[in-house]
NUFI-861272 format. One line per 2 residues: their letters; for each residue x, y, z of C-alpha. Coordinates in Angstrom, 2 decimals. Example, Ala and Ser with C-alpha at 12.3 -4.5 7.8 and 13.67 -1.06 7.14 Angstrom:
REM residues 2
as	12.30:-4.50:7.80; 13.67:-1.06:7.14
END
This chain:
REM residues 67
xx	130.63:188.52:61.05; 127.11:190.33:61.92
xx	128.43:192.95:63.65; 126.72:195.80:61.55
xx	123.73:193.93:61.34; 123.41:193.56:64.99
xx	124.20:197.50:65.43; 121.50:198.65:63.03
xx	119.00:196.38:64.75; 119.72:197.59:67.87
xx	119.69:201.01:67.01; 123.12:201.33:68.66
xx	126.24:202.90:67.55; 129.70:202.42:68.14
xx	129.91:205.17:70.70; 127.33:203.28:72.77
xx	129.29:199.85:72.68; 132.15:201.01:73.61
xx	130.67:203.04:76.31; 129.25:199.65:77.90
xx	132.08:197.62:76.79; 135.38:199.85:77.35
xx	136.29:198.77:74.10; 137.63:201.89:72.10
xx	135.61:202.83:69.06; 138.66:202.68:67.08
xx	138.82:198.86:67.49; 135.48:198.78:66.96
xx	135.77:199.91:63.81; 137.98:197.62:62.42
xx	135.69:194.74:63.51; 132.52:196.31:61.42
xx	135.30:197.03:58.69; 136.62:193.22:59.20
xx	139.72:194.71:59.45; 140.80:193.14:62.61
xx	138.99:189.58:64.17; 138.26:190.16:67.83
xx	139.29:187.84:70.75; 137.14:185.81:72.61
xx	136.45:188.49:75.63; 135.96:191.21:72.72
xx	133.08:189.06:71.62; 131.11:188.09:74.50
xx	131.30:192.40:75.72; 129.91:193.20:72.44
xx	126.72:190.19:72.20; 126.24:191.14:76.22
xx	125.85:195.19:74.92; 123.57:194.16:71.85
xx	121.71:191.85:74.12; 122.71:189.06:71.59
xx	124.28:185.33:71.95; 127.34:184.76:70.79
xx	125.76:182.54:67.81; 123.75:185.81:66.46
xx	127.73:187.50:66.34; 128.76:185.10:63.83
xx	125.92:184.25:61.58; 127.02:184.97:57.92
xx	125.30:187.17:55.76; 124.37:183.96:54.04
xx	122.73:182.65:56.87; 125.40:180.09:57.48
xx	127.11:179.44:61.03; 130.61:179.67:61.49
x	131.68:175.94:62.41
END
């Protein structure tokens, strides 16, 4: 997951995703911590508030897609 990656690009914090995405910062944190693999809906809030696809979400650090 690219989360972080996306977050630090963006300049944008938790805070601000989960002010445009009602998602608590709590659960945010346990997706940048991998701790907990969001749903479907969880996903497509968090690309639309770091004005990403869904593909840039779940590029590897490696580069690799998921398949």
């Amino acid at each position: 997951m690219n989360l972080k990656k996306l977050m630090i690009e963006r300049e944008m914090t938790a805070a601000d995703i989960s002010r445009k995405t009602g998602i608590t910062q709590a659960t945010l944190s346990r997706y940048i911590n991998g701790k907990r693999i969001p749903n479907i809906n969880s996903v497509i809030k968090i690309a639309k508030a770091l004005n990403a696809t869904y593909e840039q979400y779940f590029i590897l650090s490696n580069g690799d897609k998921v398949e």
